[in-house]
Structures are given as C-alpha cells and as structure tokens.
SEMAR-363730 format. One line per 5 residues: their letters; for each residue x, y, z of C-alpha. Coordinates in nm, 3 decimals. Layout:
<pts>
A> X:Y:Z  ...
</pts>
This chain:
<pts>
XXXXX> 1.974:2.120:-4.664  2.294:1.882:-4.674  2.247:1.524:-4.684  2.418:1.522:-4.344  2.213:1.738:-4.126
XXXXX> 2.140:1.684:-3.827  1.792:1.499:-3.852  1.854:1.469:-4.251  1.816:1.072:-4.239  1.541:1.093:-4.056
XXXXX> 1.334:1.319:-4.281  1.453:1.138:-4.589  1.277:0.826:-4.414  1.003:1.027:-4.347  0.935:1.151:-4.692
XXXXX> 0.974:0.764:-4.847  0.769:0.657:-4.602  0.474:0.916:-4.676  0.528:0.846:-5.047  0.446:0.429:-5.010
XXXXX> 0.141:0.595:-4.736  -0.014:0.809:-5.049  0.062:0.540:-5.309  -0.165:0.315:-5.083  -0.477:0.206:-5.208
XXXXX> -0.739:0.464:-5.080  -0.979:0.163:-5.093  -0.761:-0.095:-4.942  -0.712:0.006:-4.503  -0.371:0.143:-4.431
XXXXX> -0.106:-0.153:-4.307  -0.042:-0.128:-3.943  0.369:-0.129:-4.055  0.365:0.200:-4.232  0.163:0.349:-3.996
XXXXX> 0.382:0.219:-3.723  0.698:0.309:-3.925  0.533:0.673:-3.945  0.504:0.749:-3.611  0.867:0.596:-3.491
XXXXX> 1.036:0.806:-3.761  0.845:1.122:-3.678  0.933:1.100:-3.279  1.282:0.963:-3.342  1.304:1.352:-3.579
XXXXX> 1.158:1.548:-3.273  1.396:1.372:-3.044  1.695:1.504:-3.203  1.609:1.858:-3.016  1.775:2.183:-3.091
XXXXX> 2.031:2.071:-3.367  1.718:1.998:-3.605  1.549:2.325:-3.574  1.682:2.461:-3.965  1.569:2.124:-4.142
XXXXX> 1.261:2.146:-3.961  1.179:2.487:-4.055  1.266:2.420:-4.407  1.024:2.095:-4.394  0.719:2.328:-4.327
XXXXX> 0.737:2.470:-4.668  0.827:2.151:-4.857  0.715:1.783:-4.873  0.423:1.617:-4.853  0.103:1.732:-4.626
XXXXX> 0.199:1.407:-4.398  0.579:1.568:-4.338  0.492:1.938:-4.315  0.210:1.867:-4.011  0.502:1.631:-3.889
XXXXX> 0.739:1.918:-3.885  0.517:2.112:-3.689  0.479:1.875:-3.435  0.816:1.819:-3.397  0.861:2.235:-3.396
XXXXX> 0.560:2.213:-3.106  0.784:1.956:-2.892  1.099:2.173:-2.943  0.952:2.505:-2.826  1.173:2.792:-2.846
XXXXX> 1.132:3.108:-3.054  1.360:3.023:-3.317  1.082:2.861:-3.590  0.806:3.209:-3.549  0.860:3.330:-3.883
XXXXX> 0.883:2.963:-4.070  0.556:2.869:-3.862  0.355:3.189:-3.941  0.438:3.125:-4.329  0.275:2.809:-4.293
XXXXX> 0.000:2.904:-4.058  -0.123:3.217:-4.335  -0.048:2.967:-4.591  -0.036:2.628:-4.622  -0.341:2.457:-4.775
XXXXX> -0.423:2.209:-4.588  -0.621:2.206:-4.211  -0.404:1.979:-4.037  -0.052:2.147:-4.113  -0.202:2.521:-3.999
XXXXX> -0.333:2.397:-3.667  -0.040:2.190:-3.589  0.167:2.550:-3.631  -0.104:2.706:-3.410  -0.004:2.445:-3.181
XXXXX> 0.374:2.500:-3.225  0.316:2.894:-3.218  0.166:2.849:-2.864  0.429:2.608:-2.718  0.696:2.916:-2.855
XXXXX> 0.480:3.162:-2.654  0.643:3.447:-2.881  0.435:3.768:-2.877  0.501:3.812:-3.244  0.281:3.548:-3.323
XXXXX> -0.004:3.726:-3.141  -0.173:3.899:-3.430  -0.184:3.557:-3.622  -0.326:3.342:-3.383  -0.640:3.685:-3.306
XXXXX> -0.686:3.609:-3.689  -0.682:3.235:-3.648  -0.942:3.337:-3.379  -1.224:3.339:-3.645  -1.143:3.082:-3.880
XXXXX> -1.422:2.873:-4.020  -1.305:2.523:-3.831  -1.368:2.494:-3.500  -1.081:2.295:-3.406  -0.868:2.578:-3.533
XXXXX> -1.034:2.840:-3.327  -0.998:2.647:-2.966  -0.587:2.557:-3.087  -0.537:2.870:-3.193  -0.740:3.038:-2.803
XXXXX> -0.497:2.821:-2.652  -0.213:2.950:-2.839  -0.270:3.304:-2.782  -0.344:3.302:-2.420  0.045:3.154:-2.388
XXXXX> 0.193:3.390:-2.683  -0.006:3.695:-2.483  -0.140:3.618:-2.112  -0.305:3.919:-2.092  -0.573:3.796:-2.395
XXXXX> -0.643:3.524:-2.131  -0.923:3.668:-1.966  -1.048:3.785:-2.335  -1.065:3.416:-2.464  -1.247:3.290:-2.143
XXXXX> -1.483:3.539:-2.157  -1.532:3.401:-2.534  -1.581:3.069:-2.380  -1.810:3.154:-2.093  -2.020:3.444:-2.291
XXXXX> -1.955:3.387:-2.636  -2.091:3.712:-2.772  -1.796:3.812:-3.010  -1.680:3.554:-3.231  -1.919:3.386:-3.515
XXXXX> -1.954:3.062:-3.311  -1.839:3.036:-2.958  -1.566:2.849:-2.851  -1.572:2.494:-2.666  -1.286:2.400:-2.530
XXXXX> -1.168:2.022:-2.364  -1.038:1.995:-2.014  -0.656:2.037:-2.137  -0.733:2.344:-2.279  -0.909:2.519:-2.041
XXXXX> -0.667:2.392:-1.798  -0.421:2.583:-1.986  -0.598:2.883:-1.945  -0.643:2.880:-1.610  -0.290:2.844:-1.571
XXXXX> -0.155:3.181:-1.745  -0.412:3.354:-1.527  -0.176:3.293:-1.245  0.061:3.605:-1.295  -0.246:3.821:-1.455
XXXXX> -0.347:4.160:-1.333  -0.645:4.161:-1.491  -0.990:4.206:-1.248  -1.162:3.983:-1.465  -0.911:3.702:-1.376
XXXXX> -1.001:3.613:-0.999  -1.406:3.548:-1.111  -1.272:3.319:-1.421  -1.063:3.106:-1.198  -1.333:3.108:-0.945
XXXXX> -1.576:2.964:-1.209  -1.297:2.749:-1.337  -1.276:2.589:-0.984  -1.613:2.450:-1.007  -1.547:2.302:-1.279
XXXXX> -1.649:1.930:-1.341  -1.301:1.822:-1.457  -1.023:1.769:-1.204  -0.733:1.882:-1.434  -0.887:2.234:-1.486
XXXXX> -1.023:2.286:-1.072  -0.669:2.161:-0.980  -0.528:2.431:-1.237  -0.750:2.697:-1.169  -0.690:2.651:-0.749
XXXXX> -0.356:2.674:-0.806  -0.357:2.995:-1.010  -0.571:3.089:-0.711  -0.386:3.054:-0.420  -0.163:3.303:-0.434
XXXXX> -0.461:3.543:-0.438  -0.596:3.383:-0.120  -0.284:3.251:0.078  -0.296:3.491:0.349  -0.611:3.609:0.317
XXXXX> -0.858:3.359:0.489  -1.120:3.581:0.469  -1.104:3.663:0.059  -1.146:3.239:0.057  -1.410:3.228:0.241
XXXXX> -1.625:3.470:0.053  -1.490:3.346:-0.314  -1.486:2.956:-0.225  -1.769:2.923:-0.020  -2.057:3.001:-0.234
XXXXX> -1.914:2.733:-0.451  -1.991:2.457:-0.195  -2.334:2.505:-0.296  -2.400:2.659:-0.671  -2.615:2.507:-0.844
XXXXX> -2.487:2.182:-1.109  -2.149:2.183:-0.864  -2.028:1.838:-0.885  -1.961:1.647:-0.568  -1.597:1.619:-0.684
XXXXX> -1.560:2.011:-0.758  -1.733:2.081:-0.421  -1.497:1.861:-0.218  -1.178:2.005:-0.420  -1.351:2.319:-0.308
XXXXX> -1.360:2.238:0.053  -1.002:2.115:0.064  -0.911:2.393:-0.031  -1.092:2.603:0.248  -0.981:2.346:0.515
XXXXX> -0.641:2.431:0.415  -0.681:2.776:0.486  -0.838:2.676:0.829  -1.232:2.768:0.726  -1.471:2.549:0.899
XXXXX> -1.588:2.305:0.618  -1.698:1.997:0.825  -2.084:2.009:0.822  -2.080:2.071:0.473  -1.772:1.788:0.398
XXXXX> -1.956:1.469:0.580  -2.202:1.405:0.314  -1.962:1.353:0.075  -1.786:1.090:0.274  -2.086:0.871:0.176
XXXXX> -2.020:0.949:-0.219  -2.043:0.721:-0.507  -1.756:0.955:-0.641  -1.451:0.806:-0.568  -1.301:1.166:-0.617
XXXXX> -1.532:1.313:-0.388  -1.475:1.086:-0.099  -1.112:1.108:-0.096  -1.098:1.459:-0.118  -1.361:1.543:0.151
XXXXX> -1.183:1.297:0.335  -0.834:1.483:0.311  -1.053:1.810:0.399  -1.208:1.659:0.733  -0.869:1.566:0.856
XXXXX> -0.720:1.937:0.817  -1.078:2.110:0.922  -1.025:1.866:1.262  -0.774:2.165:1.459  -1.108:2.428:1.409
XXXXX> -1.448:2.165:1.385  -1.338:1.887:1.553  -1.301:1.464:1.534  -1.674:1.403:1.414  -1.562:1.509:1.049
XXXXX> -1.236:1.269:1.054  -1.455:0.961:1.228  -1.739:1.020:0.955  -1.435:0.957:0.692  -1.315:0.657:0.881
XXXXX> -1.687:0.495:0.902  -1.753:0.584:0.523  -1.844:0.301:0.267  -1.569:0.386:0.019  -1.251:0.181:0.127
XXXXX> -0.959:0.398:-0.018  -1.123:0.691:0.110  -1.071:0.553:0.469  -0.729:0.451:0.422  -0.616:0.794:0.263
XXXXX> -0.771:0.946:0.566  -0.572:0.736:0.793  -0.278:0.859:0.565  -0.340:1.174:0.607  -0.373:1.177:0.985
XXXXX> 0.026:1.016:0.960  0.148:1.278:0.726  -0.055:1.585:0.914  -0.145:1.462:1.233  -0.493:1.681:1.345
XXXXX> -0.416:1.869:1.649  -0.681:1.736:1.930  -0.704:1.603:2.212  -0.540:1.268:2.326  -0.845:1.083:2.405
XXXXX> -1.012:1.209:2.068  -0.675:1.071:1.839  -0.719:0.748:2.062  -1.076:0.657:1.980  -1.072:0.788:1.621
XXXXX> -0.708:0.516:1.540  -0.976:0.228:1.731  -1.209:0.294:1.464  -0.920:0.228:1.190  -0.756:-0.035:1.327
XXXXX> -1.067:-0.217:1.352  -1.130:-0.138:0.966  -1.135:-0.466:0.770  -0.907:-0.287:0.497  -0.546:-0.404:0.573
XXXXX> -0.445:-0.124:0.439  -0.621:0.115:0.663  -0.495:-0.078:0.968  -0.099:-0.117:0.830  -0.147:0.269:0.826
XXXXX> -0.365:0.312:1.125  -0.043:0.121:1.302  0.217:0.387:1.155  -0.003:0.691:1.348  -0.002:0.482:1.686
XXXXX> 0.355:0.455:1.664  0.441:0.808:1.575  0.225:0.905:1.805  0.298:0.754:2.066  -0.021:0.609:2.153
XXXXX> 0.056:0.216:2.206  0.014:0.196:2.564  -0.306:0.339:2.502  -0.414:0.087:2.206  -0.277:-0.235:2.323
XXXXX> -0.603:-0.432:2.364  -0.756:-0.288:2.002  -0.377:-0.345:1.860  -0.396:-0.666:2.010  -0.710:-0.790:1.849
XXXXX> -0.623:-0.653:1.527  -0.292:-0.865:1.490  -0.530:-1.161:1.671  -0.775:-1.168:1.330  -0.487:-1.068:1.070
XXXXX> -0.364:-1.271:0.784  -0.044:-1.378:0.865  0.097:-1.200:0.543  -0.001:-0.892:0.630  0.293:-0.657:0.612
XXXXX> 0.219:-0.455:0.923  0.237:-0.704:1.154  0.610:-0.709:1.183  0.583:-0.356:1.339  0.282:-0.458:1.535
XXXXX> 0.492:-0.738:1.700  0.759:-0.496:1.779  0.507:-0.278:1.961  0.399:-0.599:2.163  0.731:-0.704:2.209
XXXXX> 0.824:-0.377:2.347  0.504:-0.385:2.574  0.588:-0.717:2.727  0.361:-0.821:3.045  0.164:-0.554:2.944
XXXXX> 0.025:-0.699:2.665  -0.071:-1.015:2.800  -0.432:-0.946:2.951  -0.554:-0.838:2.627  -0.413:-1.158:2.434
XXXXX> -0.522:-1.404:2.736  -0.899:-1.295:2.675  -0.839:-1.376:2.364  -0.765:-1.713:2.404  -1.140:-1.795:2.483
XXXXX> -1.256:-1.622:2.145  -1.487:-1.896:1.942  -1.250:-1.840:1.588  -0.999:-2.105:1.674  -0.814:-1.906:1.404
XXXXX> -0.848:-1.597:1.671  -0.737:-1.850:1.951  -0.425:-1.956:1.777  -0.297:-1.608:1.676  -0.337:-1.484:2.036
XXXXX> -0.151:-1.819:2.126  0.167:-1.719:1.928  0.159:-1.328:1.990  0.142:-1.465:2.350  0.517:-1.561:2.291
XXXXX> 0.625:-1.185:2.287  0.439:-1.100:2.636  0.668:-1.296:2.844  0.495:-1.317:3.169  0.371:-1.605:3.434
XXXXX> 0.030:-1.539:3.357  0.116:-1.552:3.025  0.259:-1.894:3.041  -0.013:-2.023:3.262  -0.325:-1.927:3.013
XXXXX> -0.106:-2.127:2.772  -0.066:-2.434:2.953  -0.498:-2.418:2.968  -0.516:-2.391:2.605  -0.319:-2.717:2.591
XXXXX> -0.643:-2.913:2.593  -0.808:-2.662:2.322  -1.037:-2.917:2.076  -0.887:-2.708:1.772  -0.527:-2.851:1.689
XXXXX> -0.423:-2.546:1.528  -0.458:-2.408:1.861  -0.310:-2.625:2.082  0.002:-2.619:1.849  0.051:-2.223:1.866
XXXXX> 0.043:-2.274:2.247  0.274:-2.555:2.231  0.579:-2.344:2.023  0.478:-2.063:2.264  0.552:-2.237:2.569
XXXXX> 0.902:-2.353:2.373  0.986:-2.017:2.320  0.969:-1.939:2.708  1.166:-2.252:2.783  0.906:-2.418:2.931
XXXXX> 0.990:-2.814:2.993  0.651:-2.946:2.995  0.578:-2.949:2.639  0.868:-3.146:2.563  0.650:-3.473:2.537
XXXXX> 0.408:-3.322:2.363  0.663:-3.157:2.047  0.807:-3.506:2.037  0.456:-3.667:2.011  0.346:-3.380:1.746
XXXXX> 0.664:-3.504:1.539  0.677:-3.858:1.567  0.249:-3.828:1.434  0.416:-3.592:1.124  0.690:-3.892:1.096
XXXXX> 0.413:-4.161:1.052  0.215:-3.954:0.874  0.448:-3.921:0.597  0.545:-4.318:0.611  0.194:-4.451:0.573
XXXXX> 0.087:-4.231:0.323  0.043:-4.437:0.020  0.079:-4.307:-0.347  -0.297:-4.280:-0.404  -0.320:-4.075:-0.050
XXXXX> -0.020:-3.869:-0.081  -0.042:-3.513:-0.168  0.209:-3.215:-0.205  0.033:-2.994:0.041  -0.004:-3.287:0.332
XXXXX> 0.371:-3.366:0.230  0.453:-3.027:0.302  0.284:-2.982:0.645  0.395:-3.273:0.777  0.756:-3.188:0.707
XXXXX> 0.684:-2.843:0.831  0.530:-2.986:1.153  0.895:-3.193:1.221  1.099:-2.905:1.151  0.941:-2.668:1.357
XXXXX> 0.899:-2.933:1.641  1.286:-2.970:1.588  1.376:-2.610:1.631  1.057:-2.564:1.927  1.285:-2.884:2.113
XXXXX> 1.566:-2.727:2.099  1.446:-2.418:2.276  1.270:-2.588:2.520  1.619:-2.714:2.646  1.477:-3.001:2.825
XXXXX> 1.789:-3.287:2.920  1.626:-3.550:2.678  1.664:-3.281:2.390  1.934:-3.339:2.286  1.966:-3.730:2.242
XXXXX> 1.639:-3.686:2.005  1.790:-3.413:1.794  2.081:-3.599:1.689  1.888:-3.910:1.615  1.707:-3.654:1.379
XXXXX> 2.024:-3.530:1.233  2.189:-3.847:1.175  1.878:-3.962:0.960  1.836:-3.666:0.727  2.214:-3.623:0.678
XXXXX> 2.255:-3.970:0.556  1.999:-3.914:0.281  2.193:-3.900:-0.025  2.187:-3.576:-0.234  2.048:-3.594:-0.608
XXXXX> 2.279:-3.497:-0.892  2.245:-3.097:-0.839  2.384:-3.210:-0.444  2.039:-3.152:-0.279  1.853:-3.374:-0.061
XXXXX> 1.478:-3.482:-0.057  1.245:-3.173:0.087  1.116:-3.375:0.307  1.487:-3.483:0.441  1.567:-3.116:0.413
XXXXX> 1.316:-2.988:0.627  1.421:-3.282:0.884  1.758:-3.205:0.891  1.737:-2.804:0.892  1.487:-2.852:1.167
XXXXX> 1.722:-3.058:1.382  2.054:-2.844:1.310  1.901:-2.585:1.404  1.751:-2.727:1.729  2.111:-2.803:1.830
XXXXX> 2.228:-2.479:1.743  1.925:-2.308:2.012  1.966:-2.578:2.250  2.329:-2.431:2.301  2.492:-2.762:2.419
XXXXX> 2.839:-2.778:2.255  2.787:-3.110:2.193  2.566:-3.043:1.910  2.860:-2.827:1.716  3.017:-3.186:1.550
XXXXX> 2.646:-3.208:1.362  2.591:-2.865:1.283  2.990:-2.838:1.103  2.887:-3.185:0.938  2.569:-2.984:0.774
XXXXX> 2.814:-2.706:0.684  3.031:-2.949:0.480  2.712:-3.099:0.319  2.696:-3.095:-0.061  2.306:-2.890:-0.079
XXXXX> 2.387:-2.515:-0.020  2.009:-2.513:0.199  2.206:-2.681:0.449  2.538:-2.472:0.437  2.305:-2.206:0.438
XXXXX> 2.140:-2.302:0.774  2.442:-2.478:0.917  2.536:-2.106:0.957  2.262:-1.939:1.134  2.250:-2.277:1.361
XXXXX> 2.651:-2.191:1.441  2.569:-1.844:1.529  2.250:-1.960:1.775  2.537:-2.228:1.916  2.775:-1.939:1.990
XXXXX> 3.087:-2.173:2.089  3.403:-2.008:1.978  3.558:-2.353:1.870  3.334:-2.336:1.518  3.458:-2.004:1.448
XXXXX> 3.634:-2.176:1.194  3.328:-2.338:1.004  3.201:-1.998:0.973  3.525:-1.867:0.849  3.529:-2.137:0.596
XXXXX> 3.142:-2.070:0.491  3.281:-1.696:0.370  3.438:-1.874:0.115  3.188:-2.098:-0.011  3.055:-2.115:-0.357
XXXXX> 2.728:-2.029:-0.337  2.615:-1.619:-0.272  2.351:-1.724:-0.053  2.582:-1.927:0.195  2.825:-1.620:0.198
XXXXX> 2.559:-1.380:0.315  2.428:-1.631:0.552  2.786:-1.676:0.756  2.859:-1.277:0.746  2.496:-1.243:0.887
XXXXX> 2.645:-1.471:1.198  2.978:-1.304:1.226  2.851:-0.985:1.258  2.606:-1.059:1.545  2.456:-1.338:1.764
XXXXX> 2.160:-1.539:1.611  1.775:-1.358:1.721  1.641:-1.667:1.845  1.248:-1.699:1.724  1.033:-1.510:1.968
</pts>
C-alpha cells in the first residue's frame, strides 16, 4: 500500500506501537500509555470508514497478531461486503484465536451469504468462544439457520458441546427471527420472551409482534401461559403482561402482585401494564400501582396515565389522581398535577390540590402550575385553604397563608386578618404579605413594625452575634416589607419608602460600583415599593436607582419603572436599552414590552 493511503499513518502507528507492546517485558505489567496509545490509534483507523477498506484488508494478512485482530475489528465496525474474501482467508487461516474470531465477528456484521459455509464450519471448532461468535455470525449471514442455531442452544443435541450464548447474542438471534418463515420461529421467540434478561425479552417481543398485532387471540394463547411457567422471572412475567395489556387482554389480577416487587423492573413494568389493562379490568389495577412501595414505579404510573390517559369513568380518574397527589414523591405529584390539568379535572381536585401545594417545599417545580390552577380558581379555592389555616404544622399554616393571596375573596381576607394573632411568626408574616397583596390598609403598621425589628436587628448585632444567614433574613424581611408597603397603598406609604430610598442610595458603592447586600436589599426593596405604590411621585427615586453605578439596581430600577407605569420615565427605560451590562438590557425590554405582573 502507498505511504499515503487513506488510514496509512494510522497503521504505521499501529504497527510501532505493537512492536514497543511485544518488546515489553512479559514479566514486567504492560504501561497504561501503550495500552492507551493502542486503543486511540486502533479507533482513530476504524473511524476513517469506507476509504480504509483496501489497507485494512491487506492488514489481515500482514503484521503483527495485535494489528491483524485490530484490522478485523475495524472491518467489523465498517460492515459492508467488500472485505468477504480477505476475512475468510484469515478466518481458515490465520494462527492465532483472537484474529479468526474477530473475522467471525466482522463476517457477521457483513451479513454476506458467501460467508455461510465458513462460519457452519466455524460451528464446531474446538473453542467455545468461537462457536457462539461464529452462531451469531451465521444467523445474520443466513436468517434462515436462525432457528437451527437456537435449537443448538435450547437442545443441544448436534454439535460436540452445546452452545451458551450471553444476552447480546441471543438478543441477536431473536432479532433475525423477525422476517423468518420458519414454524419453528414463533415457539423460539416465545421461549426467548421469558427470558431472564431484558435485552433478549425486549428483542424477542418485538420480533413477535408482528405475528400477534391483530390477532388478540394468538397472544393470548402464546403469552399467557408465560405469566405462569415455571422459573419465569417477575421481570419477564411483567414484560409479558405489558405486552398482553397492550393488546387489550385482561392482565390485572395477575399484574397486582408485582406492584409489591423487590424488582425494580418488575414494578415499573406491571405498573405500565395496569394503566393500559384499566379500559377492560378496571381502576383497582392502576390504584394498586399508585399505593405500591417502590417510588419510581408510582411516578411512571402517574406518567403513564398523562401520556395514555385510561379510559374510565370521571369519578374513578378523580379518586385514583387523590391518591397521587397525596404521594410524598414530588415527583409523582409534579406529574399527578400535569393529568389534572389535561384533564380537566381541577374543579374537581381543588381541596386535595390545595393541600398538596399547603405541605410542598417551596422549590418544588410544580408548584408554579399549581398556583396557576388556584389562581384561575379564585374564590373557589378559598374554603379549602381557610381550613387550612387551623392545621397544627405552622409550616402548613403559613403556606395556606400565602396561596391564600391567589383566592381573592372577602372570606379570604377575613380568615387572614384571624391568623394575625397566630403564635408562629412565620405565620403571621405569610398572612401579613397576603393581606398586602389584596391592598388591605390594616397591615400597614404591622409591615412597618416587622421592618423597623429587621432594622434593629441588624444594628445591634455585634461581631461575635452576627451571622451570614441572620444577616440575610433580616435584609430579606426589609425588602419584602418594602415592596408588601408599597402594595398596600396606604397614604403614609409613601413618606416611609423614600426615607428608605434615600438611606440605601447614599451608601457608597465599593470599587466594582456595588453597594453593601444589606443596602442592596434596602434599596431594591424600597424602589420597588414606589414603583407598586404607583404614585408618580416616587418616579424621581426610582430614575436616581437607574443612574446608580451597581447594575442590581439598574436592573430593578427597571422592573420598578414598568410597575410605576407613568409615561414621563419612558425615557429612563429608553436609556436602560443602552446600558452596559446584558442583564440591565433584558431587564428594560422585559418592561417595554408589557406592564410589570405585580406579585400575587
């Protein structure tokens, strides 16, 4: 071959490299480089597809050992007809084990009938590794031997020894069974499907379908004496019994046990086989999935009641989505959310809906669409969350205090007010920024009082007492007691939000041109307070923030200008397009396209 061959520096690396690997010091382990070195030269050589092929042939009857198996690997990965002849030399030929059964290999992965005769020979070689490659290879070089070589595997009253082969193998088999005409073929792939490995039932089921799609009746008698013959695993027999749901056999008796497996496998597929057996056997099969022990199993049954909902009764889908959204799996109940919705069954749910959100982390991601759905409910969703209010988790109490913001209602408001004198804080501050966000005047003391306690709390804490985390809730407390103010809209509101705004915007900025956290959080607090109190007034502080050398405040200066709405800051905003930062940019197209969504 020329020196510039496609693949010819490649295989002149190769052959160095397997010289300095045979020059190595039987004795002495082989360094982790060369072997390293090996590999990456051999898969950059079979990457070069097509273009190689001649070298590659040529390789098989040249070289070292190392270079010839390497070649047939690389021949293997190709595929293609064009190497039969080169790897049949080797495969009658070459001395050494590993080269002749990677050719086997590559004889299979060229499925060329020519090879055929070979690989029957191959059939009875001494090695055993050799005989299960070279089964392989002749099932895909002749499909019609398939039935032949599993009759080898499952008899073995032909060949010397009989043959054992792994999961990929038989997998393999199964799969040129699908286009055989052979009678043998069905009973092979219906043995195949109780097999203990997933790779060769999922194989052999699909070889089988097209035999049974169409034919409910053929399934039933082939599939269902497989639910229960004997050393059937409990994965194989669920596999089994998806695939007779599928076909609309009733499965559901015989699926429930398996709910309750150990086998991960086993769970999730009965699971998926209860929810498609639910149009012919009913809900029992899909509630005795959601009540199982093994968590994943439960939420891939709720996922599979979103993808395919089960066709029964509205009453039946209602009490089976309670049982999931009351799951402690957040996953389970983010999905168990998606079916209400495309279902339509919120009305319906509200109070278990409700009392999900109520006991929810407040990072779960489903609760934005949860809010929406109480949102959308409005008054209608307030009973629920009221009762709520007396649960003993003041955790409980306070969620229900700020979903109560979305169910805008008197009675609403008034089981607010009550919690006002709650003994848990956390509680009586969720009802406080609830009443804000209906406008309701009374709380104004009351914010005022919550952030003048944060205010003193962060100027008598000494250096020993101070601490990140109270730092940080503090300032949190007097921003969100800002922005709470300035929704209440009560006439002293706006005296005290400027007093807040002139104190954190005279804090001088460090050398990057950002103020103190704890002036930040002041000063976005109160800027943005103006901007939902809506008095025009407040526009001179909110264009000072916009000017102010820490992009945080540009930043919020703009979503503040947008809450304002007051046509004579257009300008500001206009002049925030251009700013430096990315982040201030977005934040003043956000406000021109649309008006500010005020919190709640």
């Amino acid at each position: 071959m020329t020196r510039d061959a496609p693949g010819a520096t490649q295989l002149a690396r190769l052959v160095q490299t397997s010289h300095a690997i045979e020059e190595w010091d039987a004795e002495i382990s082989l360094p982790e480089r060369l072997q390293a070195e090996y590999r990456e030269i051999a898969r950059e050589l079979a990457s070069l597809g097509e273009p190689t092929r001649p070298l590659l042939n040529d390789a098989l009857t040249r070289h070292e050992p190392a270079v010839r198996y390497e070649a047939a690997l690389a021949l293997a990965r190709l595929g293609g007809r064009g190497s039969t002849d080169a790897l049949l030399t080797a495969l009658g030929g070459d001395a050494v084990l590993d080269v002749r059964v990677a050719c086997a290999e590559a004889l299979g992965a060229c499925g060329d009938p020519r090879a055929a005769s070979a690989l029957r020979l191959a059939l009875r070689d001494e090695d055993e590794r050799m005989r299960r490659v070279a089964a392989v290879a002749l099932t895909a070089c002749a499909p019609d031997v398939a039935c032949d070589v599993l009759d080898e595997v499952q008899l073995g009253n032909l060949l010397p020894e009989p043959l054992r082969l792994d999961e990929a193998q038989l997998a393999q088999l199964a799969s040129c069974l699908v286009t055989s005409t052979d009678p043998r073929a069905t009973a092979h792939l219906v043995r195949l499907a109780c097999d203990a490995s997933g790779k060769v039932r999922g194989e052999a089921l699909r070889a089988l379908a097209p035999r049974l799609d169409g034919h409910p009746e053929l399934a039933e008698e082939l599939l269902r004496p497989c639910l229960s013959a004997p050393g059937v695993s409990e994965s194989a027999a669920a596999h089994i019994g998806l695939e007779l749901a599928q076909r609309g056999r009733s499965i559901t008796d015989a699926m429930i046990p398996y709910t309750r497996s150990t086998s991960h496998v086993a769970a999730v597929l009965s699971s998926r086989a209860l929810v498609r057996a639910a149009g012919a056997d009913g809900a029992h099969g899909i509630e005795a999935a959601l009540r199982g022990p093994n968590a994943g199993a439960r939420h891939l049954t709720t996922r599979e009641m979103l993808e395919r909902p089960p066709e029964l009764p509205r009453d039946e889908l209602r009490r089976l989505l309670a049982i999931a959204l009351a799951d402690a799996d957040p996953r389970n109940v983010a999905s168990a959310v998606e079916v209400v919705a495309r279902l339509g069954l919120r009305d319906e749910l509200v109070l278990e809906i409700v009392a999900t959100m109520a006991r929810a982390d407040a990072d779960h991601a489903w609760l934005d669409r949860a809010r929406a759905m109480i949102a959308d409910l409005g008054p209608r969703a307030a009973p629920p969350l009221v009762a709520l209010l007396g649960h003993p988790d003041a955790d409980v109490r306070a969620r229900a205090a700020r979903l109560l913001t979305h169910a805008e209602s008197p009675e609403a408001l008034a089981a607010l007010r009550g919690v006002l004198a709650d003994p848990a804080d956390a509680v009586r501050a969720a009802a406080e920024r609830a009443l804000a966000s209906g406008r309701d005047p009374s709380v104004m003391a009351r914010l005022v009082e919550r952030a003048r306690l944060a205010e003193d709390g962060l100027a008598g804490r000494t250096e020993r007492s101070r601490t990140d985390a109270l730092d940080l809730a503090d300032e949190c407390t007097i921003c969100n007691a800002a922005m709470d103010i300035g929704h209440v809209g009560h006439p002293d509101a706006f005296e005290w939000l400027v007093g807040l705004a002139d104190r954190a915007l005279a804090a001088p900025p460090d050398a990057r041109g950002q103020v103190s956290r704890a002036a930040y959080h002041r000063a976005t607090g109160a800027i943005q307070g103006l901007g939902l109190l809506g008095d025009p007034r407040g526009a001179r502080w909110i264009v000072r923030a916009s000017e102010h050398p820490d992009f945080r405040l540009r930043r919020d200066a703009a979503d503040a200008l947008a809450a304002l709405a007051d046509p004579s800051c257009k300008g500001a905003l206009q002049r925030l397009l251009r700013d430096a930062d990315e982040r201030v940019r977005d934040a003043a197209r956000r406000a021109l396209d649309g008006p500010s969504k005020r919190r709640g």
